[in-house]
ROZA-407877 format. One line per 4 residues: their letters; for each residue x, y, z of C-alpha. Coordinates in steps of 0.5 Angstrom, whole numbers, plus 2048, in hexadecimal, padded with zeros to 3 digits. Example, Ala and Ser with C-alpha at 12.3 -4.5 7.8 and 13.67 -1.06 7.14 Angstrom:
2
AS) 819/7F7/810 | 81B/7FE/80E
end
This chain:
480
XXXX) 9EA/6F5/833 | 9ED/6FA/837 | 9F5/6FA/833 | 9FB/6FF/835
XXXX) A00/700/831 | A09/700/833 | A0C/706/832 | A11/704/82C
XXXX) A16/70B/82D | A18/710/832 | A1C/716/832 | A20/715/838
XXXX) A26/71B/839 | A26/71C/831 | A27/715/82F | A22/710/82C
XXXX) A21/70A/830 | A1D/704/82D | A18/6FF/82F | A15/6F9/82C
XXXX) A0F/6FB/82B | A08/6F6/82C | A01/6F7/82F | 9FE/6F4/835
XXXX) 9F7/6F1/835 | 9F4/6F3/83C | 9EF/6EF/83C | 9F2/6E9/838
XXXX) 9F8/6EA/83D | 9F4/6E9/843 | 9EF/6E3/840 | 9F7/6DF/840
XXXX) 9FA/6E2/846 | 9F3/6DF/849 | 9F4/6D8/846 | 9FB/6D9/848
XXXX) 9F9/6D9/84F | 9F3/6D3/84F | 9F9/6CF/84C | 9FE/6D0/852
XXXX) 9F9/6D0/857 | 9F8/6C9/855 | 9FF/6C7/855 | A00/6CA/85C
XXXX) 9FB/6C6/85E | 9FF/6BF/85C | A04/6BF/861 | A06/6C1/868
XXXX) A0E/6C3/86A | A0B/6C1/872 | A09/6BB/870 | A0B/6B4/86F
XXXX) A06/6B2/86B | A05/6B7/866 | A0D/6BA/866 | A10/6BC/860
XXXX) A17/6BC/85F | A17/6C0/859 | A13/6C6/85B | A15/6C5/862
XXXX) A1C/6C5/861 | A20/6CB/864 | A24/6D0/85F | A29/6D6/860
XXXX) A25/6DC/85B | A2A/6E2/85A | A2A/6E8/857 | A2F/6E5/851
XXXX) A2A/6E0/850 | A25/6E4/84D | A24/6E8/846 | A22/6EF/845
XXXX) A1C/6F0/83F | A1E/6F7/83B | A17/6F5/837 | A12/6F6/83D
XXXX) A15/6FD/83F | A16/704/83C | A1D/707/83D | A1A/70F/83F
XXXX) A16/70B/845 | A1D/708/848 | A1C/709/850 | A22/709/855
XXXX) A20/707/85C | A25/708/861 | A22/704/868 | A22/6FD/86C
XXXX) A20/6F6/86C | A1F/6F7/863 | A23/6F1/862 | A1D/6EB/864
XXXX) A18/6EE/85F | A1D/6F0/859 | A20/6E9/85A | A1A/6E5/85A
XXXX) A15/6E8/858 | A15/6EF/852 | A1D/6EC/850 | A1B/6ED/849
XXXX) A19/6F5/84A | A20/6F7/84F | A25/6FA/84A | A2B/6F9/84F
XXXX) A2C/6F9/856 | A32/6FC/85A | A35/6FC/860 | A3B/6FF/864
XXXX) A41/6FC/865 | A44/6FB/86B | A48/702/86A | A42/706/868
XXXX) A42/706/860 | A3C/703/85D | A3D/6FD/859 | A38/6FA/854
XXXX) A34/6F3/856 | A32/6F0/85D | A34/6EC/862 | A2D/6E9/863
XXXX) A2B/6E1/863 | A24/6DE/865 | A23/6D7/867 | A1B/6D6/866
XXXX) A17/6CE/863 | A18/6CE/85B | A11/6CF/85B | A12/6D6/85D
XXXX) A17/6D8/858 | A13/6D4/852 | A0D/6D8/855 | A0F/6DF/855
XXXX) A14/6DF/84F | A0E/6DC/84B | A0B/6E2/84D | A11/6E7/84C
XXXX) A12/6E4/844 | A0A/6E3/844 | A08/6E5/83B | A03/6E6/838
XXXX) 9FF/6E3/833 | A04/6E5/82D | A09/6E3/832 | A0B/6EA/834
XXXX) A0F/6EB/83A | A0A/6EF/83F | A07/6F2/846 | A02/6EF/849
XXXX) 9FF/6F4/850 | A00/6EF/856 | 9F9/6F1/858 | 9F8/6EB/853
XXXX) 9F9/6E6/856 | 9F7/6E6/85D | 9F3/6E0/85B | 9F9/6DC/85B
XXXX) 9FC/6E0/862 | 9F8/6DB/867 | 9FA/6D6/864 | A01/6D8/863
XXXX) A02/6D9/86B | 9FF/6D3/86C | A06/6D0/869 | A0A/6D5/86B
XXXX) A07/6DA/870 | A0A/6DF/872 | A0F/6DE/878 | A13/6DC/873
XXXX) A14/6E2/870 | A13/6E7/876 | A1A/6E8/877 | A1B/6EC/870
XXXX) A15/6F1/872 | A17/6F8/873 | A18/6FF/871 | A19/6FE/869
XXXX) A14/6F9/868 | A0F/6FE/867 | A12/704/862 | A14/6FF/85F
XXXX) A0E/6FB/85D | A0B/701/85C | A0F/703/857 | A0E/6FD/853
XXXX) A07/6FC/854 | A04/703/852 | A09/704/84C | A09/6FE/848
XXXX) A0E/700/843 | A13/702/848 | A1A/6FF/849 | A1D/6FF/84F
XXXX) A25/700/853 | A25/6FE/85A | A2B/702/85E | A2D/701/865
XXXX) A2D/706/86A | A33/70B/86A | A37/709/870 | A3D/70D/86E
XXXX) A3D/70E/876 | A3E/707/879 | A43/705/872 | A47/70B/874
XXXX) A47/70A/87B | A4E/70D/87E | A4D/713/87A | A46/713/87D
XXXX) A48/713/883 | A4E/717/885 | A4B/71D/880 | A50/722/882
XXXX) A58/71D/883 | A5C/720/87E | A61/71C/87A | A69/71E/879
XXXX) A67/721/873 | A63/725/877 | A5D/723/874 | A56/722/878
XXXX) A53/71B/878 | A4C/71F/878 | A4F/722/871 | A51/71B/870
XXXX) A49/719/871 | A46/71E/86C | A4C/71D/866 | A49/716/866
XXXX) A42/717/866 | A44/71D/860 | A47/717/85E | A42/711/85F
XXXX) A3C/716/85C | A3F/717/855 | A40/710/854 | A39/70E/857
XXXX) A37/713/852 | A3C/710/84C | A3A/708/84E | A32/709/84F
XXXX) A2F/710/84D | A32/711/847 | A2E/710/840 | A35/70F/83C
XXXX) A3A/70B/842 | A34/709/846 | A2D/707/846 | A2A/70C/844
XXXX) A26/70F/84A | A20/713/849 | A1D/713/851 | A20/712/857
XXXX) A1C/70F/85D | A1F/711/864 | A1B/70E/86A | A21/711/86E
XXXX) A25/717/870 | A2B/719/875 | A2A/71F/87A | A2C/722/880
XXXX) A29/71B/885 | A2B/717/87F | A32/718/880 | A32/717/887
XXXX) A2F/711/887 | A35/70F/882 | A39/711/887 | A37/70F/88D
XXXX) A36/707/888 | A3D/708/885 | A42/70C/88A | A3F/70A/892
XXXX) A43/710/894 | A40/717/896 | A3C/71B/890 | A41/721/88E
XXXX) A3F/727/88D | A39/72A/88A | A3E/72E/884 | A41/726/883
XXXX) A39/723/882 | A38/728/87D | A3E/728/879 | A3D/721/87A
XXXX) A36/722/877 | A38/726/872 | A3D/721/86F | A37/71D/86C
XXXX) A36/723/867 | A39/721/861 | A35/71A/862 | A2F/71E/862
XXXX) A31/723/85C | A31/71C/857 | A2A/719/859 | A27/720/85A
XXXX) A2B/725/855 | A2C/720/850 | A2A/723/848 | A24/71F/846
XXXX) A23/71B/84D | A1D/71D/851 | A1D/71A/858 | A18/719/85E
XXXX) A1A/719/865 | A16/717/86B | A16/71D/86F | A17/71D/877
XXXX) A13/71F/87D | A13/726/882 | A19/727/87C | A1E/72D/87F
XXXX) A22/733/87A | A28/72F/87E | A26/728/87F | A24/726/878
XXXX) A28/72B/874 | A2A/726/86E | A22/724/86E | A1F/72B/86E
XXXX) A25/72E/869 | A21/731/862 | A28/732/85F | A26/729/85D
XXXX) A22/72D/857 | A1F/726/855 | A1D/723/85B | A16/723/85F
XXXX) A16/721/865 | A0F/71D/867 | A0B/71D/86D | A05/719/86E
XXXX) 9FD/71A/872 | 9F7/716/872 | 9EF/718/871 | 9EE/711/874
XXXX) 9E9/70D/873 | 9E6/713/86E | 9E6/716/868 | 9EA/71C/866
XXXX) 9E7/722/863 | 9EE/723/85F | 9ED/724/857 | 9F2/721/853
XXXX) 9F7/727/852 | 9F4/728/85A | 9F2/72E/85A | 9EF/731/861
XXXX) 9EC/737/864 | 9EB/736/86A | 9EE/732/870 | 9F3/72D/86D
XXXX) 9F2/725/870 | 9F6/725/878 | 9FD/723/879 | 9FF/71F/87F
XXXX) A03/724/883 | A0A/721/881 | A09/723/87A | A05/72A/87B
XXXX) A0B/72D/87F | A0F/72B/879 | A0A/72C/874 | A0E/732/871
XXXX) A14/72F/86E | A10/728/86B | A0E/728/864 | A08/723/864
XXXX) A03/721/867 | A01/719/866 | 9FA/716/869 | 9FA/70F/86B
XXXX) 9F3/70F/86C | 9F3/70A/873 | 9F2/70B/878 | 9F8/708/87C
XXXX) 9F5/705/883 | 9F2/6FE/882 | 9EE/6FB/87E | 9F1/700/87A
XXXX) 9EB/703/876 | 9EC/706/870 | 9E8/70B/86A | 9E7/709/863
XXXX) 9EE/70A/861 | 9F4/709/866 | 9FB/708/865 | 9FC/700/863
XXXX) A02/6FC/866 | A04/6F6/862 | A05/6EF/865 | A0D/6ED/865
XXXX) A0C/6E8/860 | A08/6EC/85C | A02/6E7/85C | 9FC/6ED/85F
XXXX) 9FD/6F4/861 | 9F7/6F7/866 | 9F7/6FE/86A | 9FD/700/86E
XXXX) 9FD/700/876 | A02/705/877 | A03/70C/875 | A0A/70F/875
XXXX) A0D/714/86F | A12/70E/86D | A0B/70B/86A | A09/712/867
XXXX) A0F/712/863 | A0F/70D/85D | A06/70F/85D | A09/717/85B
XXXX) A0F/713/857 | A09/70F/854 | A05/715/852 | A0B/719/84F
XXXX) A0C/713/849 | A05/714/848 | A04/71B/848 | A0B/71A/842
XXXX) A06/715/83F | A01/719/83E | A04/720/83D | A08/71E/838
XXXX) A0E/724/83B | A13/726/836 | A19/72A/836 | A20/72B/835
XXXX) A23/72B/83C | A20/725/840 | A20/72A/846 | A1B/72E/843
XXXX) A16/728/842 | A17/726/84A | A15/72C/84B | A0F/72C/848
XXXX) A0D/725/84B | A0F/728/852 | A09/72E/850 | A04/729/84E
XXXX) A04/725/853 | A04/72B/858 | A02/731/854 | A01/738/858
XXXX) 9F9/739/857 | 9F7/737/85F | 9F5/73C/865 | 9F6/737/86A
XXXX) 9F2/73B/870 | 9F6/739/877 | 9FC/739/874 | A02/73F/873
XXXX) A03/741/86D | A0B/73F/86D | A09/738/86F | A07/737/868
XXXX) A06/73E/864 | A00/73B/860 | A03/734/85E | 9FD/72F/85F
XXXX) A02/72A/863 | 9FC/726/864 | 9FB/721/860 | 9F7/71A/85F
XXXX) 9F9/717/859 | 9F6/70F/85B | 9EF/712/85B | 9F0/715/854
XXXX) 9F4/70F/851 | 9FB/713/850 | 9FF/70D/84F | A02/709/848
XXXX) 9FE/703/84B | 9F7/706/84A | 9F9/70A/844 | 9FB/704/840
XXXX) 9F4/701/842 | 9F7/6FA/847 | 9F4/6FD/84D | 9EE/701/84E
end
């Protein structure tokens, strides 16, 4: 029988964090979660909230879930794996479904600072908040709290969907749902802190607006703008990143980013009036820097952005800028239905797998490349290892539809703790270590025929970490 074992202690910014320590059987802990899903399979089928006959009241009874209502388990977790996610759509999964692994939550206020909790509330039948809170709080057999791969209960998700299908959710499908699940999914021991969008923009609109009207005192209010940014970012950093003030963060996903045509589009949404002048778009642009400086030059703090597409020097100057010393901007291509030849370090001699024309022009400037292995064009077929997607409920996962850097983005965060895990870095500036993971997972061996030196000097950007297993959850022995 096939046990791992918790780390009890970490190192994280020269403080020694504890945990409780305690081994999962595998195999015992999947004869229970089987028996598990047998039993409730067999009380979903005892009532029918569409039918008078078999209606039950308890189970079929509406409730109000929020965010408050629900507990974080400090036990299930280690504190050197603690993920922010900065997105949309986050709440419905976190509230429901994975609440015992989500740290915190913040949101902005209507000013523009960001403050802790969530104005988020679901309605949904009893039996849907019973179900997946049992699953969250779901124990061993030594009664200790602990992850269960939602693969594992795709024998109940038919089932499921029969009493709660789908319609009933979709609303709370979108961008986030995806990385979020991913990280949670694939790094089993990871703590999560969801964070709204920074929508310093619309928060601050007047000033957004009239950039360049100039108070009595003879102060601008694009001046007005970038002091509160400045100022909004240090307590963001203070609040959340912060391992003594805050939650102590370690990597930071961002599917998101500001450029030339995001301002616009902010502009032309907020303001309604013509667009201003180039210099004003790129000061307005610029504004976002301090924001950018806490999520990408944080010390200790490594941080994966999805890059754009047909990325200029002008439009993407924020997104492409190498002062962000601990970012790594994610890019995405696919081998279809195929296997890659990669390696697992993916060194190559040779012509490197095709990057749709989007990509290719801005290949330059991305860090990674991260294979689906899908092809994205029905029926959807894929090779022998793709990227998962995880069902919203966290009842199955199954092959991702749908190839975009958004999704590329926690694979290569995912890959970054398993390479921690497994190399075991150390060193007296945590920079150093970020550093030294960033070589890892791209070291400079490859001779990519076809592409320019400048476009990648050596660094072997292409990499499948699916086919060689390169996440927590493979490597602590829950999925194959």
């Amino acid at each position: 029988m096939r046990k791992i074992t918790f780390n009890t202690a970490v190192f994280l910014g020269g403080i020694l964090m504890c945990h409780t320590s305690y081994a999962t059987d595998i195999s015992a802990l999947k004869e229970k979660v089987d028996n598990w899903i047998e039993a409730k399979k067999v009380e979903l089928s005892n009532f029918d909230c569409h039918s008078d006959s078999n209606y039950d009241e308890d189970k079929c009874k509406t409730v109000t879930v929020r965010f408050s209502d629900g507990q974080f388990i400090d036990e299930k977790t280690r504190s050197d794996q603690t993920i922010l996610i900065i997105d949309t759509n986050l709440e419905f999964p976190s509230v429901l479904r994975y609440r015992s692994r989500i740290k915190a939550a913040y949101i902005q206020d209507d000013e523009g600072m960001y403050v802790m909790g969530s104005d988020s509330l679901f309605e949904v039948p009893s039996f849907v908040r019973t179900t997946l809170q049992q699953i969250d709080n779901f124990t061993d057999y030594d009664d200790n709290p602990t992850f269960v791969p939602a693969s594992w209960f795709g024998e109940l998700y038919s089932t499921f969907d029969d009493k709660y299908p789908y319609y009933n959710y979709i609303q709370y499908i979108g961008h986030g749902v995806t990385p979020l699940t991913y990280l949670l999914e694939h790094n089993p021991q990871a703590e999560l802190v969801i964070a709204s969008p920074p929508a310093f923009f619309s928060k601050q609109s007047e000033w957004f607006c009239n950039p360049q009207d100039i108070d009595d005192s003879g102060v601008s209010n694009l001046t007005k703008l970038e002091d509160f940014i400045i100022e909004a970012s240090q307590d963001f950093n203070e609040k959340v990143m912060s391992v003594v003030t805050g939650q102590g963060i370690n990597y930071v996903n961002y599917s998101g980013g500001f450029t030339i045509d995001t301002v616009k589009e902010q502009w032309t949404q907020t303001c309604g009036t013509y667009l201003p002048s180039d210099t004003v778009i790129t000061d307005l642009l610029n504004s976002m820097r301090p924001f950018y400086d806490v999520l990408f030059n944080n010390l200790g703090v490594m941080g994966f952005q999805a890059t754009g597409v047909d990325m200029t020097k002008t439009n993407n100057a924020l997104d492409i800028d190498t002062s962000f010393k601990n970012r790594m901007l994610v890019g995405d291509y696919t081998t279809g239905d195929q296997d890659s030849n990669l390696p697992e370090d993916g060194y190559l001699k040779g012509y490197p797998p095709a990057l749709v024309e989007n990509r290719n022009n801005s290949k330059k400037w991305i860090d990674v490349f991260i294979n689906f292995g899908v092809e994205t064009a029905r029926p959807f077929p894929y090779n022998a290892t793709p990227v998962m997607q995880t069902d919203i409920l966290g009842l199955d996962s199954f092959p991702i539809t749908s190839m975009t850097p958004s999704w590329a983005t926690p694979v290569a965060l995912s890959r970054a703790i398993h390479l921690s895990n497994t190399n075991f870095y150390s060193g007296d500036d945590p920079n150093d270590v970020i550093n030294s993971i960033k070589s890892d997972m791209t070291p400079a061996d490859c001779e990519y025929w076809g592409w320019r030196y400048r476009e990648y000097r050596k660094k072997c950007k292409m990499q499948d970490p699916l086919k060689h297993r390169q996440h927590e959850v493979y490597r602590l022995g829950f999925l194959d």
